[in-house]
C-alpha positions as CSV (number, residue, x, y, z in Angstrom):
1,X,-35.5,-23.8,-18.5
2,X,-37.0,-21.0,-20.1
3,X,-33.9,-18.2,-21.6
4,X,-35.5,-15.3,-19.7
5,X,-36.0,-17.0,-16.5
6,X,-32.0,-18.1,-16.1
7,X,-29.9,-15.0,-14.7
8,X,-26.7,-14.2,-16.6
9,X,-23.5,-14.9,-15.6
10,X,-23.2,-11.7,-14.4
11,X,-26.1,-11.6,-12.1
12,X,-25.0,-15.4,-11.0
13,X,-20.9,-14.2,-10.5
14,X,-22.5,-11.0,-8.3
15,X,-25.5,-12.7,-6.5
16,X,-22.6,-15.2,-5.1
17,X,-20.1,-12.7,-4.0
18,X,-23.1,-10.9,-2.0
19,X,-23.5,-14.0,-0.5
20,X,-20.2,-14.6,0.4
21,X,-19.6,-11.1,1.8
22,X,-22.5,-11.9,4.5
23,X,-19.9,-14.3,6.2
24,X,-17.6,-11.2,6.8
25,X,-20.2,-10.6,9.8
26,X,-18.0,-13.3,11.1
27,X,-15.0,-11.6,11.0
28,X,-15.7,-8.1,11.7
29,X,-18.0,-6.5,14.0
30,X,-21.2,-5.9,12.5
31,X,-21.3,-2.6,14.9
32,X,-19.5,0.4,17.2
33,X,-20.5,3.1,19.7
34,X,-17.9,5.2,21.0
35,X,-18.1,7.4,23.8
36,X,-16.0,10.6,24.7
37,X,-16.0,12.7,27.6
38,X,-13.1,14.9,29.5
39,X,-12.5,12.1,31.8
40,X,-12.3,9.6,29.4
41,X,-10.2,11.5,26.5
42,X,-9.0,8.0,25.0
43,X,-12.2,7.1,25.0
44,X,-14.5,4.0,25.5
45,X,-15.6,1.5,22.9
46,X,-18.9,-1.0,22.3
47,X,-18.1,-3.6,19.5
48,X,-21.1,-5.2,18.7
49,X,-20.8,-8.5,16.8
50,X,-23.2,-11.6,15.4
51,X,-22.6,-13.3,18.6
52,X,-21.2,-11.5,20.9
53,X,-20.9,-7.4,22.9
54,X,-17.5,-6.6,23.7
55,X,-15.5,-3.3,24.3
56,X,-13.3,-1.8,21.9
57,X,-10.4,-2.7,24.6
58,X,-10.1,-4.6,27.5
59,X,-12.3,-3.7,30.4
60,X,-14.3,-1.0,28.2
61,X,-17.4,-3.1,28.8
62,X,-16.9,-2.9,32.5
63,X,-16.1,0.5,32.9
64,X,-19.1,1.6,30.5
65,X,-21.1,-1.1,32.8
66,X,-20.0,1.1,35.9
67,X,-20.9,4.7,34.2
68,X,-24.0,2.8,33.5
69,X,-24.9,2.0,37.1
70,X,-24.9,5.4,38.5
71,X,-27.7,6.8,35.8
72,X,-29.6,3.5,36.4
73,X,-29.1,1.9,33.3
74,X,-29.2,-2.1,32.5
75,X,-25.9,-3.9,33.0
76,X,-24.6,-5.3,29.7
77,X,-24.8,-8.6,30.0
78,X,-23.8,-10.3,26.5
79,X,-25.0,-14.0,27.4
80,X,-28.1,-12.7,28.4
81,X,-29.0,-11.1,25.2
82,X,-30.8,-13.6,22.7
83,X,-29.8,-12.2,19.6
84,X,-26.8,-13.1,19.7
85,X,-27.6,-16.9,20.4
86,X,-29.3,-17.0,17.4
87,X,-28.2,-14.2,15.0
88,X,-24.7,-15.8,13.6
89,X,-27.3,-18.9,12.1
90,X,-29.4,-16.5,10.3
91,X,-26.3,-15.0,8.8
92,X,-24.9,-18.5,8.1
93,X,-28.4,-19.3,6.3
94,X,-29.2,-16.8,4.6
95,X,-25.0,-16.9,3.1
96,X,-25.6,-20.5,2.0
97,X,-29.0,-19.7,0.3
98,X,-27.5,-17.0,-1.2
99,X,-25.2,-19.3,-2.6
100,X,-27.9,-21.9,-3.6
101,X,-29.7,-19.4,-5.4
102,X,-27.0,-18.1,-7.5
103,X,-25.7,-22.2,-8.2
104,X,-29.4,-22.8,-9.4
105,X,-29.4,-19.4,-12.1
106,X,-33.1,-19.1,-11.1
107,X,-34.9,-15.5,-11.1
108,X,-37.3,-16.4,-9.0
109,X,-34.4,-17.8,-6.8
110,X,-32.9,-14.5,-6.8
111,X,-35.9,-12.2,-5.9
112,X,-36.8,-14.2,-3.4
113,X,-33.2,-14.4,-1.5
114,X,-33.4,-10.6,-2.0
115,X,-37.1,-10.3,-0.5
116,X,-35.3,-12.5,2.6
117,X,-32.3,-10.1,3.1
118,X,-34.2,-7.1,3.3
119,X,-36.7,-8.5,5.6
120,X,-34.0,-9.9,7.7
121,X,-31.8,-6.7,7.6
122,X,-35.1,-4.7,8.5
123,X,-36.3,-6.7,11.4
124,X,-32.6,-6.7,12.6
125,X,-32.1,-3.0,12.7
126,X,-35.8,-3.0,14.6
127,X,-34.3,-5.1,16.8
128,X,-31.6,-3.2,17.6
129,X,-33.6,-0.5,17.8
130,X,-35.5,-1.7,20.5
131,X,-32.9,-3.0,22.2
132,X,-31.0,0.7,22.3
133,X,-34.3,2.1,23.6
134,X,-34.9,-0.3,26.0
135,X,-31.1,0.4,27.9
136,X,-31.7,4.2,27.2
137,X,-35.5,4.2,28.6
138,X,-35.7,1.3,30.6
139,X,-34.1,3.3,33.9
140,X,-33.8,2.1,37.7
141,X,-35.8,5.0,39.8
142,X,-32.7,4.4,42.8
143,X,-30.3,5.6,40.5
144,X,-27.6,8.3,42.2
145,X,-27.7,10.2,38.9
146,X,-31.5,11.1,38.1
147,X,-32.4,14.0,35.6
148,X,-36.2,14.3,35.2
149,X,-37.0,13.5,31.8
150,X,-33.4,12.0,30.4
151,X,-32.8,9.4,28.6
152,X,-29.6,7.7,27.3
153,X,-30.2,6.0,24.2
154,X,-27.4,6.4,21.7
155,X,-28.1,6.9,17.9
156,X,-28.2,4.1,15.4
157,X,-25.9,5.9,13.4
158,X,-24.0,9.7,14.4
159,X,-23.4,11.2,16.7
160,X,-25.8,12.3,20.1
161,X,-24.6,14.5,23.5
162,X,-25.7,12.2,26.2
163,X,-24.6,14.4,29.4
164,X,-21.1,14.9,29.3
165,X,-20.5,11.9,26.9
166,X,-20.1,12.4,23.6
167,X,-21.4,9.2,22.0
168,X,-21.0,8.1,18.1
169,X,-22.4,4.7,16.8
170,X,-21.8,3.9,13.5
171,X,-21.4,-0.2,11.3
172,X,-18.4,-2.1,11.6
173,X,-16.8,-4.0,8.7
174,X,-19.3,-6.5,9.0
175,X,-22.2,-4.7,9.0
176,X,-21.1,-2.6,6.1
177,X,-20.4,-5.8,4.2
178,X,-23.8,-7.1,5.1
179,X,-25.4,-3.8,3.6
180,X,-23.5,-3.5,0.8
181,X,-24.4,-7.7,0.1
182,X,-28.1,-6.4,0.6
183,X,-27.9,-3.5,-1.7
184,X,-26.3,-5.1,-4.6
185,X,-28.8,-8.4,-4.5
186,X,-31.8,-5.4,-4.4
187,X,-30.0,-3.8,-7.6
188,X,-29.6,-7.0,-9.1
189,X,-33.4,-7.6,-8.6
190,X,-34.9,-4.6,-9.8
191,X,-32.5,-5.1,-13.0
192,X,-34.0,-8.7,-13.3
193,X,-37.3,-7.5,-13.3
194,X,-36.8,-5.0,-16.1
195,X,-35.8,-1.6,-13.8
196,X,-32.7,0.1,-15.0
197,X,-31.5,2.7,-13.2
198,X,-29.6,4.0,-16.7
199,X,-30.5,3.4,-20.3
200,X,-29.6,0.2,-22.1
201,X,-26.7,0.7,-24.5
202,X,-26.4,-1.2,-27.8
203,X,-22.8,-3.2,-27.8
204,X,-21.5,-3.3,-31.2
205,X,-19.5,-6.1,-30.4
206,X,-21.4,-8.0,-27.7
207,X,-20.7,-11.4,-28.7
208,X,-20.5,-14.3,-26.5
209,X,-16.9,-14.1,-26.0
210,X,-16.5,-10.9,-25.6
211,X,-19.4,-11.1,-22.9
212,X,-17.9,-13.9,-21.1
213,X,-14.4,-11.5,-21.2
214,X,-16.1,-8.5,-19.9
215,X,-18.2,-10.5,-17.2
216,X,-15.1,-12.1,-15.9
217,X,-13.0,-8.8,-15.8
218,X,-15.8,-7.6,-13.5
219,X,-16.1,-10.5,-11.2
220,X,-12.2,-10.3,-11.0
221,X,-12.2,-6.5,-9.9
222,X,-15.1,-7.2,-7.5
223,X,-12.9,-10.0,-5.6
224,X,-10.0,-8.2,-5.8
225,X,-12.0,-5.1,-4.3
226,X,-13.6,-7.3,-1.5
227,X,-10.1,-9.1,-0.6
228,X,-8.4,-5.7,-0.3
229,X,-11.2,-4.7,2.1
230,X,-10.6,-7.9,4.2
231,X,-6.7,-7.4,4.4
232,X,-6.7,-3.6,4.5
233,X,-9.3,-3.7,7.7
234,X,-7.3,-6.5,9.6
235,X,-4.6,-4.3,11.6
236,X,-3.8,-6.7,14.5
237,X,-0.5,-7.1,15.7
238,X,1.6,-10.2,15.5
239,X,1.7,-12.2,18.6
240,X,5.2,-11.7,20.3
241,X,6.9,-14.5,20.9
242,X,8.8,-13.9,24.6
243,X,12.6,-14.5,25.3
244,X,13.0,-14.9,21.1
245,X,12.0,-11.5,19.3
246,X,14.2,-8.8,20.4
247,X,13.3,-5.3,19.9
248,X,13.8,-2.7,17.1
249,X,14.7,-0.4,18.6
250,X,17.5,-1.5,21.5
251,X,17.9,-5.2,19.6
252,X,17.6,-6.8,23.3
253,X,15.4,-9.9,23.5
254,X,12.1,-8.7,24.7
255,X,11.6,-10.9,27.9
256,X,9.1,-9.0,30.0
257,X,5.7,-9.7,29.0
258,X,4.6,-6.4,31.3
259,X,5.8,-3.9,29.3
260,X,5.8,-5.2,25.5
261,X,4.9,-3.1,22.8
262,X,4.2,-2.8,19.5
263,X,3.1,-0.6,16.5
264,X,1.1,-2.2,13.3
265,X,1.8,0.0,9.8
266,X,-0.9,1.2,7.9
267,X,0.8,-2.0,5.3
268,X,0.3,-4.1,8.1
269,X,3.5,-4.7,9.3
270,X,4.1,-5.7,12.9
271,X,7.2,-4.0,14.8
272,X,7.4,-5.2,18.4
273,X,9.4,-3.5,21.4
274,X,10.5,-4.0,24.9
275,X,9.1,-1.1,26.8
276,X,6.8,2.0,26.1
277,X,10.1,4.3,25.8
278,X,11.9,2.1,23.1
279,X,8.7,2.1,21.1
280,X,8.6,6.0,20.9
281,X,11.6,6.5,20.8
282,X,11.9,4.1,17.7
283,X,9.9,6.9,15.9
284,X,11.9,10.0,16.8
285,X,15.3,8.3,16.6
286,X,15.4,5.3,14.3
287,X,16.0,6.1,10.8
288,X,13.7,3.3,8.8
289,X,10.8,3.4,11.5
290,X,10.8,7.0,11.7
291,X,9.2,7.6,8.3
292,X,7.0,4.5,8.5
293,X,3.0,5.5,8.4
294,X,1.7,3.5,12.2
295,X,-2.1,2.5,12.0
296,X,-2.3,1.4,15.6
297,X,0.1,1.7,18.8
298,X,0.0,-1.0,21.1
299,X,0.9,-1.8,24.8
300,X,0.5,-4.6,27.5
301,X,-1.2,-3.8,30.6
302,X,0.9,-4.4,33.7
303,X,-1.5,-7.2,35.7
304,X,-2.5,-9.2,32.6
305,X,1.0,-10.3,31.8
306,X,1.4,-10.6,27.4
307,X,-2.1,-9.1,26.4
308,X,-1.7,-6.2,24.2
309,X,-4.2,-3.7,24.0
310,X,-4.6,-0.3,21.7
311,X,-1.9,2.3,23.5
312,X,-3.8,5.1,23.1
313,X,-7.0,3.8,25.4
314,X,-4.3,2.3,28.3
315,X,-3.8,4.7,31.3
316,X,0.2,5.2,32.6
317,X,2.1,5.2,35.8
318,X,5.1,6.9,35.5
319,X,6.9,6.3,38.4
320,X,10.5,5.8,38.8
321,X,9.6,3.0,41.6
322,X,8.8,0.8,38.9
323,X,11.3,0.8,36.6
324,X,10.2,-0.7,32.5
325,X,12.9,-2.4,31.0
326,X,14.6,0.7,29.8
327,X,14.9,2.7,33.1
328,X,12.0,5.2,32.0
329,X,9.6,4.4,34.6
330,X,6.4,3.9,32.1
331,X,4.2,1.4,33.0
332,X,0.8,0.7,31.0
333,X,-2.8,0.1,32.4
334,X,-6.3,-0.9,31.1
335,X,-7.8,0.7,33.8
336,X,-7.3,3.5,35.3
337,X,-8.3,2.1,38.8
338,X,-5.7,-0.2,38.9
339,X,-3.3,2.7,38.0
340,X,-4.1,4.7,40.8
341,X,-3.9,2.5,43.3
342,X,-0.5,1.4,41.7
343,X,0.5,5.3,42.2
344,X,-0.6,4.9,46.0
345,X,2.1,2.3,46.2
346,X,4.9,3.6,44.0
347,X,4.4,7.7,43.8
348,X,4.7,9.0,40.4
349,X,2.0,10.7,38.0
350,X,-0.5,9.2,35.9
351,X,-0.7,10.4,32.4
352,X,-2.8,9.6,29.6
353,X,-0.9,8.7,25.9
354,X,-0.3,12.1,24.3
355,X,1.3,13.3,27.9
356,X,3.4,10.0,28.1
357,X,4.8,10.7,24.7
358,X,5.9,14.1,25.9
359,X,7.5,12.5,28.8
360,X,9.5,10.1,27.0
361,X,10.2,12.6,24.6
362,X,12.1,14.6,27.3
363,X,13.3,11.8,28.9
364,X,15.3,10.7,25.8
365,X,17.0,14.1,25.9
366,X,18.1,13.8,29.3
């Protein structure tokens, strides 16, 4: 093998961390809309993933779905949508060529794997492209909402005003991953090639061991970086484990898989709770959780008994016909529906998050 056709270890070490990083489409979503509006202050959510559409919380999907109807917009159907029968492959492959190129040390390998991930990349943000236009465009003429001249497609990335909906797209771990992988093989190219994008410097000292030190320390820091992204990014809570874990706050054995909660710190530590109250009041009462930094709240919606889902998107019934574990009459919803017509059964007032933590807050001093 001719010298200047093999890559340096370098190139090899960073072409096959690129490729590996394409697999984190797998594990994050590879993109998110959000949407805003005075009725929805928690908001809504659009996770878009290599095989799959889902909403940032349960039933976001079908109550974006339902907004959707009355402006005549496509239903969101995620088995109906090809891309994603076919999308996590093309990831897959174009990972384990990425790998294959780096294992064979072959320029020619490496431009073109490059020359295939930015064709790929390209045609798939086309794609979505089209597929954004077509929902926003693609309008049924019975609609009950119908503004001459509106459409509703959201940006591929920022933010647009979309009637009263204030809607934000923008990539997900995975798709930042992917474009990162992208950008790095593209550097790596042009440097191949002979492009620098800063002068070559003469090394004094360059030789092969202290090459093969240097190139090391850098593929080190690179995995280091790209594991720290993977466990920094993953803030699910630990599952609770009913009629064994007892709470934090109250140290009774959390048995009602209703009302469980839970709070995930920004180190990733799960802390898990009986009832809505005990979680709160965890934070204003209890020394050591007090000062501890939360990353996400969570709560479990009444009717689907032990699912948690993100606090701050749940809708409450506080009602003191339906008592939570710790007599403060908070019970948590995914959808806002379901609390209503609770309410027509029970009394009491709905609130959103921020007003049910200044209920609890002056319920604890009662």
């Amino acid at each position: 093998m001719a010298k200047q056709e093999q890559l340096s270890k370098a190139t090899t070490i960073a072409l096959l961390i690129s490729a590996i990083a394409i697999l984190g489409v797998f594990i994050f979503p590879l993109w998110k809309i959000s949407l805003h509006a005075p009725q929805y202050p928690q908001g809504l959510g659009l996770e878009i993933w290599v095989d799959r559409v889902e909403g940032a919380t349960p039933h976001d999907l079908q109550n974006i779905n339902g907004l959707n109807h009355y402006i005549g917009m496509k239903t969101i159907h995620p088995e109906a949508i090809p891309e994603l029968r076919y999308m996590k492959f093309f990831a897959a492959g174009l990972s384990l060529l990425g790998v294959a190129a780096a294992m064979s040390r072959r320029r020619w390998a490496l431009l073109a794997w490059t020359a295939l991930a930015v064709v790929l990349a390209g045609v798939g943000m086309v794609d979505f492209y089209k597929w954004e236009y077509s929902y926003g465009h693609d309008l049924n003429p019975d609609a009950a909402i119908k503004i001459p001249g509106m459409s509703y497609q959201p940006p591929i990335i920022g933010t647009k005003q979309l009637l009263n909906f204030t809607t934000t797209a923008y990539p997900g771990i995975g798709g930042l991953l992917a474009m990162l992988a992208v950008g790095a093989a593209v550097i790596l190219s042009l440097r191949t090639i002979g492009f620098r994008l800063w002068p070559r410097r003469e090394c004094k000292v360059c030789t092969p061991k202290h090459v093969r030190e240097h190139t090391v320390a850098a593929a080190s820091l690179l995995m280091v970086v790209f594991a720290a992204m993977l466990a920094g990014c993953s803030r699910e809570p630990q599952a609770i484990a009913y009629g064994t874990d007892a709470c934090e706050f109250c140290a009774m054995t959390i048995s009602d898989d209703r009302y469980a909660t839970a709070f995930v710190t920004d180190k990733g530590r799960t802390y898990k709770f009986d009832s809505v109250e005990c979680m709160l009041q965890s934070r204003m009462e209890g020394e050591e959780l007090a000062g501890a930094t939360v990353d996400t709240w969570y709560a479990t919606s009444y009717p689907t008994r032990g699912v948690l889902m993100k606090a701050n998107a749940a809708t409450y019934l506080v009602s003191e016909h339906l008592p939570s574990p710790m007599g403060a009459g908070v019970t948590a919803f995914a959808n806002r529906l379901d609390a209503e017509q609770m309410q027509k059964e029970k009394g009491g007032d709905v609130m959103d998050w921020a007003h049910v933590e200044q209920f609890v807050r002056k319920w604890a001093k009662s």
